[in-house]
PyMOL Python script that loads the backbone (N, CA, C, O; Angstrom):
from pymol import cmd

cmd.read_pdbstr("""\
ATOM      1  N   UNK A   1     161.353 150.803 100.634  1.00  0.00           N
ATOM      2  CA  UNK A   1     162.695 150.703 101.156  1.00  0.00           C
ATOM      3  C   UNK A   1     163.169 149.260 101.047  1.00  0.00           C
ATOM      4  O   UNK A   1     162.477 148.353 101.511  1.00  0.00           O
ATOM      5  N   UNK A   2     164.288 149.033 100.469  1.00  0.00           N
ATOM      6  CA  UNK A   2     165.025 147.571 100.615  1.00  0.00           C
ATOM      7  C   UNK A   2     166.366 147.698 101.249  1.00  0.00           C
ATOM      8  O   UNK A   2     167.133 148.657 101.166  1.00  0.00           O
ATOM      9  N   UNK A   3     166.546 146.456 101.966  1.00  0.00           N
ATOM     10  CA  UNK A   3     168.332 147.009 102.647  1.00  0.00           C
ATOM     11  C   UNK A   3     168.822 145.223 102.401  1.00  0.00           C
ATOM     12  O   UNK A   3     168.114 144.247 102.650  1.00  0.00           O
ATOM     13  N   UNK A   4     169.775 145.221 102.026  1.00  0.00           N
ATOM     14  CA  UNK A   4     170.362 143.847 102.497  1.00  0.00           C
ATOM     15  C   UNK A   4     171.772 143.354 103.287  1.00  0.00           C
ATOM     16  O   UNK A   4     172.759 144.049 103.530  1.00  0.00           O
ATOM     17  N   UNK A   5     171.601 142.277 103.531  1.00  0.00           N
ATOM     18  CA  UNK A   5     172.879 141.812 104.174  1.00  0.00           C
ATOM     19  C   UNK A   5     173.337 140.689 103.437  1.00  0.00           C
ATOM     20  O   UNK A   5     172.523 139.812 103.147  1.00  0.00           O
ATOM     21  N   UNK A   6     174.533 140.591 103.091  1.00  0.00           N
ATOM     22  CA  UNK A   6     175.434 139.549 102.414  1.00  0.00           C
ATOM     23  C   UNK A   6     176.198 138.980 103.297  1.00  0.00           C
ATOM     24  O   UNK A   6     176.566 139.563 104.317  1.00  0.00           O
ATOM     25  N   UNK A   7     176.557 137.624 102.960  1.00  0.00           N
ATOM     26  CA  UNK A   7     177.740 136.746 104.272  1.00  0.00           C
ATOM     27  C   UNK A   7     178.294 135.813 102.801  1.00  0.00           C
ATOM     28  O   UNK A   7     178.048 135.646 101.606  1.00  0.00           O
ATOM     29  N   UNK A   8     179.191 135.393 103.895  1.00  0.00           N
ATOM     30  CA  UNK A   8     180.072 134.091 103.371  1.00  0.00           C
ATOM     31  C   UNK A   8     180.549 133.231 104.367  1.00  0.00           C
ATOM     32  O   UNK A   8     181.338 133.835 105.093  1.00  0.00           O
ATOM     33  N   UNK A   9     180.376 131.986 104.715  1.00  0.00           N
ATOM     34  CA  UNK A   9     181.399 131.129 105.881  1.00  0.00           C
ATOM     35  C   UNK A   9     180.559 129.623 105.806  1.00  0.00           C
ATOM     36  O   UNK A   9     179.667 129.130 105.117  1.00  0.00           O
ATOM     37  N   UNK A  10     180.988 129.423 106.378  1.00  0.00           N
ATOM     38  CA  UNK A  10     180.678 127.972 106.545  1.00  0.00           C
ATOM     39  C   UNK A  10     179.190 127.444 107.039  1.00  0.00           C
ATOM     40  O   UNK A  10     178.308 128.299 107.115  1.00  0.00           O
ATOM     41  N   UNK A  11     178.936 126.355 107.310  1.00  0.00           N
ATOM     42  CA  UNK A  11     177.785 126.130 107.511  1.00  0.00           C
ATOM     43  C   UNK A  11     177.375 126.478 108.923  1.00  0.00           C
ATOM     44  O   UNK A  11     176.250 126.784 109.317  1.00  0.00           O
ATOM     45  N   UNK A  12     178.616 126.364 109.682  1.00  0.00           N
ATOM     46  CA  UNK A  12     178.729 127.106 111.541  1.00  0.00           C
ATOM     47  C   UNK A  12     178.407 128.360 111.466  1.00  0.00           C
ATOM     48  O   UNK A  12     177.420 128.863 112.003  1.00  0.00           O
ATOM     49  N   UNK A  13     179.300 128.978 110.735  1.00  0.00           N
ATOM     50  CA  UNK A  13     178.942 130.682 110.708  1.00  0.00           C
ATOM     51  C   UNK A  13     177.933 130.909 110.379  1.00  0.00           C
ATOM     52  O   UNK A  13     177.473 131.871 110.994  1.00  0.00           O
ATOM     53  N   UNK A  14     176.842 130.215 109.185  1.00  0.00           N
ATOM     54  CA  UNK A  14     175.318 130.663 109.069  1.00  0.00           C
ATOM     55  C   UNK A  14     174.721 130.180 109.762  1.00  0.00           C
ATOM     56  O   UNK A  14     173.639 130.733 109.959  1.00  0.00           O
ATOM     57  N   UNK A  15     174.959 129.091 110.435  1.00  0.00           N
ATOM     58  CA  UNK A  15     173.754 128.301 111.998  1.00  0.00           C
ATOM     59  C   UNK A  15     174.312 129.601 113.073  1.00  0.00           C
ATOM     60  O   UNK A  15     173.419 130.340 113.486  1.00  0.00           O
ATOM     61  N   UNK A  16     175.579 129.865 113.479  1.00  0.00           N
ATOM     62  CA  UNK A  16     175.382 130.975 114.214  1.00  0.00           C
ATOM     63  C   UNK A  16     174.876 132.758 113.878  1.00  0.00           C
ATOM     64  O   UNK A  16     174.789 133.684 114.685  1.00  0.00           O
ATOM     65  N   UNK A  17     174.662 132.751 112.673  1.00  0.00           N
ATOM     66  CA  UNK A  17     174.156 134.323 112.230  1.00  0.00           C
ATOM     67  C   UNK A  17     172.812 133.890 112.047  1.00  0.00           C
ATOM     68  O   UNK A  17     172.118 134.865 112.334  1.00  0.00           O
ATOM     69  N   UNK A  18     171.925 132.729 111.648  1.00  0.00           N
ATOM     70  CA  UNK A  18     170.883 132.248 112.249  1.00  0.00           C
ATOM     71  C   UNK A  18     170.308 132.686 113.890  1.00  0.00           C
ATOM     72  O   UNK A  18     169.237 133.156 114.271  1.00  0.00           O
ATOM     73  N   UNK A  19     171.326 132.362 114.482  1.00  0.00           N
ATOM     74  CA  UNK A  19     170.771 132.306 116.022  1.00  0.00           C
ATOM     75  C   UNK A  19     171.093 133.518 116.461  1.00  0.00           C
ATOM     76  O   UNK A  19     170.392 133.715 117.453  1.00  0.00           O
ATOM     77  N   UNK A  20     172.020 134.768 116.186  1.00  0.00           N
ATOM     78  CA  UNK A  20     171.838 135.890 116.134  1.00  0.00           C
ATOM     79  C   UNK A  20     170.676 136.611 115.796  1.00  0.00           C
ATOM     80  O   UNK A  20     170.060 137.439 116.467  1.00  0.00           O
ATOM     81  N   UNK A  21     170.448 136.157 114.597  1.00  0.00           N
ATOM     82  CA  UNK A  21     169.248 136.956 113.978  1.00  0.00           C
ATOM     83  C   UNK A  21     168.193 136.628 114.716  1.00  0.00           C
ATOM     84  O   UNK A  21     167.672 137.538 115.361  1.00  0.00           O
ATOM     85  N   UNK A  22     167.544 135.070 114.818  1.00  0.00           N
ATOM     86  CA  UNK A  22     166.877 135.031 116.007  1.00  0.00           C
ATOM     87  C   UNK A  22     166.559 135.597 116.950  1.00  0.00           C
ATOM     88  O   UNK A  22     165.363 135.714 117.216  1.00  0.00           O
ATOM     89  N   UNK A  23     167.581 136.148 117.783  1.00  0.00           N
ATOM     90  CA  UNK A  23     167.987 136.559 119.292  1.00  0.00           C
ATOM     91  C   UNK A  23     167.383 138.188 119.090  1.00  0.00           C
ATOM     92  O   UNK A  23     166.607 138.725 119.881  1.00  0.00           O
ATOM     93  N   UNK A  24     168.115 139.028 117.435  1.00  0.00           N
ATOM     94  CA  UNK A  24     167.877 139.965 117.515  1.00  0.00           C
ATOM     95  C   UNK A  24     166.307 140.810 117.148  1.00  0.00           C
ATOM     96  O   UNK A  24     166.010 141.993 117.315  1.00  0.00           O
ATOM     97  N   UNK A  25     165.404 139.534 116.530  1.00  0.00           N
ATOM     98  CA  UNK A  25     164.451 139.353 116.257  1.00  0.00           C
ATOM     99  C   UNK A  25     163.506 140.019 117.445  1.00  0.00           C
ATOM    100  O   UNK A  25     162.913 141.086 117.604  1.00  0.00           O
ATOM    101  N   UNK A  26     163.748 138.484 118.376  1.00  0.00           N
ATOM    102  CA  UNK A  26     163.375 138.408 119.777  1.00  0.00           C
ATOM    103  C   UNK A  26     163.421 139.538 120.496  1.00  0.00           C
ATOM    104  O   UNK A  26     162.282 139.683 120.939  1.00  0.00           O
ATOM    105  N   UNK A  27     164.018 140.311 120.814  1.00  0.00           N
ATOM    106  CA  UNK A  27     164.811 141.309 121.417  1.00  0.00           C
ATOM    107  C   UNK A  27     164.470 142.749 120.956  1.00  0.00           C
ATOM    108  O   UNK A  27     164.960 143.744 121.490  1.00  0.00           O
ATOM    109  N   UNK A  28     163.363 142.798 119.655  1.00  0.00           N
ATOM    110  CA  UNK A  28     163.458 143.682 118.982  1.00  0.00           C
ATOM    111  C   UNK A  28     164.458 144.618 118.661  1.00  0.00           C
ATOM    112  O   UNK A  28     164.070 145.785 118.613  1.00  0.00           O
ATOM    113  N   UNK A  29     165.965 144.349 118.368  1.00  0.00           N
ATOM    114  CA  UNK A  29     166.789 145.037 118.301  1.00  0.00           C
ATOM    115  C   UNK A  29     167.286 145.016 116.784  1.00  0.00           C
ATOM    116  O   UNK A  29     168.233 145.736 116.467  1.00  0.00           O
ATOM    117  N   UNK A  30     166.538 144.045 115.668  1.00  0.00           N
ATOM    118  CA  UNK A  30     166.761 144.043 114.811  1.00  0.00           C
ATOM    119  C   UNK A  30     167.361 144.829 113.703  1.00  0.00           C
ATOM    120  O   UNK A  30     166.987 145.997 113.805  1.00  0.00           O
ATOM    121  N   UNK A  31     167.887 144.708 113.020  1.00  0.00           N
ATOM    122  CA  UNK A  31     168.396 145.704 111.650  1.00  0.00           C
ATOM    123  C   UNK A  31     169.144 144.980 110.745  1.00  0.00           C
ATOM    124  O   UNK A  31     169.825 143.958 110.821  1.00  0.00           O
ATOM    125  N   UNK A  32     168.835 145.806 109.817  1.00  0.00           N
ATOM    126  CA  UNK A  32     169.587 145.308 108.300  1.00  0.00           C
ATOM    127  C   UNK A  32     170.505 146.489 107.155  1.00  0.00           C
ATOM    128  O   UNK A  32     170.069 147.303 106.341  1.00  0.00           O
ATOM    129  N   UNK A  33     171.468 146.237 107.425  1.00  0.00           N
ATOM    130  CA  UNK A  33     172.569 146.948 106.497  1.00  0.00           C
ATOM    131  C   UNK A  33     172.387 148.521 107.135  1.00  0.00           C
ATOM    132  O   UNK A  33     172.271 149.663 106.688  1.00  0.00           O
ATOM    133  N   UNK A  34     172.436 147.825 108.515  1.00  0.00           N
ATOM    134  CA  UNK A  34     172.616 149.080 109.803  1.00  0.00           C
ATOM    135  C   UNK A  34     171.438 150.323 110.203  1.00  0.00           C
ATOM    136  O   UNK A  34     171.490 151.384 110.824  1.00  0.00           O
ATOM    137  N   UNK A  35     170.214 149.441 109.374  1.00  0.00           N
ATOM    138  CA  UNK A  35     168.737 150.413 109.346  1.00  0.00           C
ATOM    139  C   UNK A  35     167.862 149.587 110.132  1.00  0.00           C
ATOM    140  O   UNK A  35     167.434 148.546 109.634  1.00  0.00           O
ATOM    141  N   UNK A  36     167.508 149.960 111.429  1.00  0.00           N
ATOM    142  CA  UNK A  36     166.843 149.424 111.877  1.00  0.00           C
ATOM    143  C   UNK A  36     165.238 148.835 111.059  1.00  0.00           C
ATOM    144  O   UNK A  36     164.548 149.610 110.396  1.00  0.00           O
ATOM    145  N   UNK A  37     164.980 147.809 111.210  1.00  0.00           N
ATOM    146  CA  UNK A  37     163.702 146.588 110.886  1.00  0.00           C
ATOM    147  C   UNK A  37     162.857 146.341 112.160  1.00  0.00           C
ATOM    148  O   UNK A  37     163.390 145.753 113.101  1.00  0.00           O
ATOM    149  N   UNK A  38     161.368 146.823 112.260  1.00  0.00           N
ATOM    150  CA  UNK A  38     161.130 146.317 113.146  1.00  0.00           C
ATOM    151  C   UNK A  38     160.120 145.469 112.603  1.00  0.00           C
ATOM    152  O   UNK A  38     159.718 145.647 111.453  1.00  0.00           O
ATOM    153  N   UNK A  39     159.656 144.516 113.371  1.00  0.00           N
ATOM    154  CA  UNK A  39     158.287 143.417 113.221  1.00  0.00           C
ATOM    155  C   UNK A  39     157.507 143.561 114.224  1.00  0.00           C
ATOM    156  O   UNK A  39     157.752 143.933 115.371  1.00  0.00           O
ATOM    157  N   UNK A  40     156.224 143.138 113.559  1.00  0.00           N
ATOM    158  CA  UNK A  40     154.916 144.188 114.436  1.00  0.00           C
ATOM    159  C   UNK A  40     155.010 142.544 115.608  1.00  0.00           C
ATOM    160  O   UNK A  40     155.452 141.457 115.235  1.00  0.00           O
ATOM    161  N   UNK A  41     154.584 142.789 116.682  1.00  0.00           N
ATOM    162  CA  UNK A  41     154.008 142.176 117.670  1.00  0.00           C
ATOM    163  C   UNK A  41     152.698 140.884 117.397  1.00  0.00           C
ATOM    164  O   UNK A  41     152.403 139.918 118.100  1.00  0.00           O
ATOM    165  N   UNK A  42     152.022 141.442 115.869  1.00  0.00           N
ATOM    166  CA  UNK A  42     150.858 140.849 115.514  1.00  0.00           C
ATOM    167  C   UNK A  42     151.515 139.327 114.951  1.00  0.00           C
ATOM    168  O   UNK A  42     152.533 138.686 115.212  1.00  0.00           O
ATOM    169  N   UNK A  43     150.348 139.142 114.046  1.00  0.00           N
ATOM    170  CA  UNK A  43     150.532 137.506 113.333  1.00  0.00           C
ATOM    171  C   UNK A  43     151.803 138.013 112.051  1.00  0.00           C
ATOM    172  O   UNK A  43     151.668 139.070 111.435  1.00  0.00           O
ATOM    173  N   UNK A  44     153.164 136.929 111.782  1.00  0.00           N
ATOM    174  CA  UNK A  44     153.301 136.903 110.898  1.00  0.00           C
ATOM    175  C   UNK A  44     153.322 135.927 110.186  1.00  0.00           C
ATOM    176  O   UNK A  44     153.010 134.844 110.681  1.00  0.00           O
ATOM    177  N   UNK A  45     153.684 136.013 108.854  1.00  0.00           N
ATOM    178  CA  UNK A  45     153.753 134.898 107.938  1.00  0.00           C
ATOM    179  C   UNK A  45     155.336 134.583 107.660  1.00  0.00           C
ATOM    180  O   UNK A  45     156.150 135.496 107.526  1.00  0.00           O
ATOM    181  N   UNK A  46     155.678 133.247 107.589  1.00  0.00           N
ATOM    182  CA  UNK A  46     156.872 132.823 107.271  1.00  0.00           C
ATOM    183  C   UNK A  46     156.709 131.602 106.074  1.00  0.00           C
ATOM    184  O   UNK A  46     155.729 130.995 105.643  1.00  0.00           O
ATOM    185  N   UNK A  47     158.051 131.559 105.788  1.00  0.00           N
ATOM    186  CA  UNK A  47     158.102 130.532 104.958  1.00  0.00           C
ATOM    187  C   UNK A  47     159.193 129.700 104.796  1.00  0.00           C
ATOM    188  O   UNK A  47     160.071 130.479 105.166  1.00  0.00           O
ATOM    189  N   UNK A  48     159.844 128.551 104.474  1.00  0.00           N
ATOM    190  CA  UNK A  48     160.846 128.572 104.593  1.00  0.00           C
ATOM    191  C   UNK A  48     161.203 126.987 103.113  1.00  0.00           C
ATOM    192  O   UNK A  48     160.903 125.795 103.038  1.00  0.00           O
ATOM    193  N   UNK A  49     161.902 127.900 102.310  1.00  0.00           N
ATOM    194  CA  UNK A  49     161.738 127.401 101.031  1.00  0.00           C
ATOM    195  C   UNK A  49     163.617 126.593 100.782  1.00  0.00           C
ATOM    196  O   UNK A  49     164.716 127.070 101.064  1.00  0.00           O
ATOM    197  N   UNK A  50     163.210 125.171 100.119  1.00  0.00           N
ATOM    198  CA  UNK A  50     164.593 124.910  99.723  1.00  0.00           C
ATOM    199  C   UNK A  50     164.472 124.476  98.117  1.00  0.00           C
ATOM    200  O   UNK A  50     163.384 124.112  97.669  1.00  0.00           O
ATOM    201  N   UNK A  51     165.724 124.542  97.239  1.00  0.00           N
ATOM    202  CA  UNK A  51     165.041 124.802  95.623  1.00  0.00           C
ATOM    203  C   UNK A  51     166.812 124.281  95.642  1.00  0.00           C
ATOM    204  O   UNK A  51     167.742 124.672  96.346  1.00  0.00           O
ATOM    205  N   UNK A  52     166.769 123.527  94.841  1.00  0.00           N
ATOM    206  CA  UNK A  52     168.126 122.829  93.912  1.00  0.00           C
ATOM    207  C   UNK A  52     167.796 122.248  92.412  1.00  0.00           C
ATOM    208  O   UNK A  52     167.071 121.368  91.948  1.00  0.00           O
ATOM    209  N   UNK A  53     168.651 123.144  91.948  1.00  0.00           N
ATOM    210  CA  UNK A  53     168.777 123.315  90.611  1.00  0.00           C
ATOM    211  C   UNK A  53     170.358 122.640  90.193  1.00  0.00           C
ATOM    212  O   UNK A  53     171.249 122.637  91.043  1.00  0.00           O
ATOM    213  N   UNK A  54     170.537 122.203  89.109  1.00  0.00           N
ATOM    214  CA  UNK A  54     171.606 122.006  88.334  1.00  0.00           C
ATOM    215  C   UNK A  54     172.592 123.027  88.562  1.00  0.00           C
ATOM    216  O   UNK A  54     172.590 124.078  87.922  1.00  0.00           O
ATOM    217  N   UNK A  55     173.464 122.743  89.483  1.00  0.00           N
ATOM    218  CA  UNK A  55     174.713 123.326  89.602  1.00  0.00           C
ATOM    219  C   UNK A  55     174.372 124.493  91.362  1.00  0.00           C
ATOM    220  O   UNK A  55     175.327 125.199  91.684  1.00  0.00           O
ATOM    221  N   UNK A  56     173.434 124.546  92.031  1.00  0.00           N
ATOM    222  CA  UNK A  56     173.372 125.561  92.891  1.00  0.00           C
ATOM    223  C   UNK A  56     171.883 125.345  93.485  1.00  0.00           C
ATOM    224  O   UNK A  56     170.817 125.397  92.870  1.00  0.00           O
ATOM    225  N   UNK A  57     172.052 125.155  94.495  1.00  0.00           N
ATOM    226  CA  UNK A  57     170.659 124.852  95.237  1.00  0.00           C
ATOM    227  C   UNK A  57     170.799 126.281  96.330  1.00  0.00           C
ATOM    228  O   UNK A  57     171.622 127.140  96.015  1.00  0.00           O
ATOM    229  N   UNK A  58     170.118 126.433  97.362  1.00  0.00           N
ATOM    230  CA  UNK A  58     169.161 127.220  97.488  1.00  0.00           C
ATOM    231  C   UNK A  58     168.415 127.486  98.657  1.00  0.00           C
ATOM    232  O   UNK A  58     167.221 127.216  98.526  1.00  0.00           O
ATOM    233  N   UNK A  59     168.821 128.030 100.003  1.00  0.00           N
ATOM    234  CA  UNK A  59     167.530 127.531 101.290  1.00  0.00           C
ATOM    235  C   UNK A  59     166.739 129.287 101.447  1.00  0.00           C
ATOM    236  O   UNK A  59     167.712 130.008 101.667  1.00  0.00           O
ATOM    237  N   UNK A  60     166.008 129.803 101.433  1.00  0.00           N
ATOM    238  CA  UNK A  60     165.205 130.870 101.837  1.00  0.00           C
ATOM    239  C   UNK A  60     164.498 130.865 103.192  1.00  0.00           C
ATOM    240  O   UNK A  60     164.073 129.800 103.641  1.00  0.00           O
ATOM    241  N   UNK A  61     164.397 131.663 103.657  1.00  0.00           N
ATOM    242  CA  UNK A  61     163.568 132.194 104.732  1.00  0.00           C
ATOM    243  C   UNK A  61     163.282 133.503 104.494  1.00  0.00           C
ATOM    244  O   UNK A  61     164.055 134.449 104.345  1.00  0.00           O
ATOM    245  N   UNK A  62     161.479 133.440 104.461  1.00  0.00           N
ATOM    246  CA  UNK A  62     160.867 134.943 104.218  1.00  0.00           C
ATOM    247  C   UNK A  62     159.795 135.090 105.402  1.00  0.00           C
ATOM    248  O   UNK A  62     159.118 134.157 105.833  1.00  0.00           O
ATOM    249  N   UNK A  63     159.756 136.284 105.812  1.00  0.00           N
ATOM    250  CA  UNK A  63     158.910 136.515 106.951  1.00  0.00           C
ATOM    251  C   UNK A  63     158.242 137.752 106.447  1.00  0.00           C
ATOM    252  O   UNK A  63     158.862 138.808 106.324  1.00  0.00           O
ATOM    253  N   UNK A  64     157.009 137.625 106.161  1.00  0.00           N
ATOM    254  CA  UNK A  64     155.642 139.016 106.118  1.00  0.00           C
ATOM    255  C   UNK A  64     154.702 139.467 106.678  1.00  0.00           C
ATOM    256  O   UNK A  64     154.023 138.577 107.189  1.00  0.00           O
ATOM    257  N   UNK A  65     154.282 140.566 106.848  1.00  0.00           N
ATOM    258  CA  UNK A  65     153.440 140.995 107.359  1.00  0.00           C
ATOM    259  C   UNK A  65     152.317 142.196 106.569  1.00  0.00           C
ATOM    260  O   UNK A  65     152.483 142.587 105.413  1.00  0.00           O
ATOM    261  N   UNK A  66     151.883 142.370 106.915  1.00  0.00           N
ATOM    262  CA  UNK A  66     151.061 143.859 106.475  1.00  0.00           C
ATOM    263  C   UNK A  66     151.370 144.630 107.588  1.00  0.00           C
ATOM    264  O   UNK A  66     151.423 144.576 108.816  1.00  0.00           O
ATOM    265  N   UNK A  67     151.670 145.858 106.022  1.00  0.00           N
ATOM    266  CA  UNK A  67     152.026 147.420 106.686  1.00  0.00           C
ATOM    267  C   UNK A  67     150.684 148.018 106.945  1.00  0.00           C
ATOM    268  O   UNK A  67     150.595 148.216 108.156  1.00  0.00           O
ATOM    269  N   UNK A  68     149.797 148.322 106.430  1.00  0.00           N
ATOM    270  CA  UNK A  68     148.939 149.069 106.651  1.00  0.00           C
ATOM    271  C   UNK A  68     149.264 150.143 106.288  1.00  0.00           C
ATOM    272  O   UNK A  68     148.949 151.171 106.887  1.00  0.00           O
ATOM    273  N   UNK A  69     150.129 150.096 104.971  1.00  0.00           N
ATOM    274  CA  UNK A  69     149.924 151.445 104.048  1.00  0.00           C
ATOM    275  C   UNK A  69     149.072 150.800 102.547  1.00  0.00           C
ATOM    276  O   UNK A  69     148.765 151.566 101.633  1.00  0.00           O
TER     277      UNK A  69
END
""", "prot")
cmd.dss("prot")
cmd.show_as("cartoon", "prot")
cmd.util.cbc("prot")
cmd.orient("prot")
């Protein structure tokens, strides 16, 4: 399964959909493109990658875990 979410705004509007996502993280109330996401309670892995290239740079945040399928 893949779901995504797209934005556009300023650098305020992604520091605050940042701290949303956070919150909704926290809260386990999470979801993406209106399908709930949950994250296990256990250890996860994060990462948090920045990449600039000629003409378009780049910030990522990835968070994993094992499914246990």
């Amino acid at each position: 399964m893949k779901w995504k979410e797209d934005g556009t705004g300023t650098r305020q509007d992604v520091a605050s959909y940042l701290n949303g996502l956070a919150a909704r993280i926290g809260s386990r109330s999470l979801s993406v493109d209106g399908q709930p996401a949950t994250l296990p309670d256990g250890e996860l892995e994060y990462t948090l990658k920045y990449d600039e290239d000629e003409g378009e740079a780049q910030l990522a945040f990835k968070v994993t875990w094992p499914t246990g399928s």
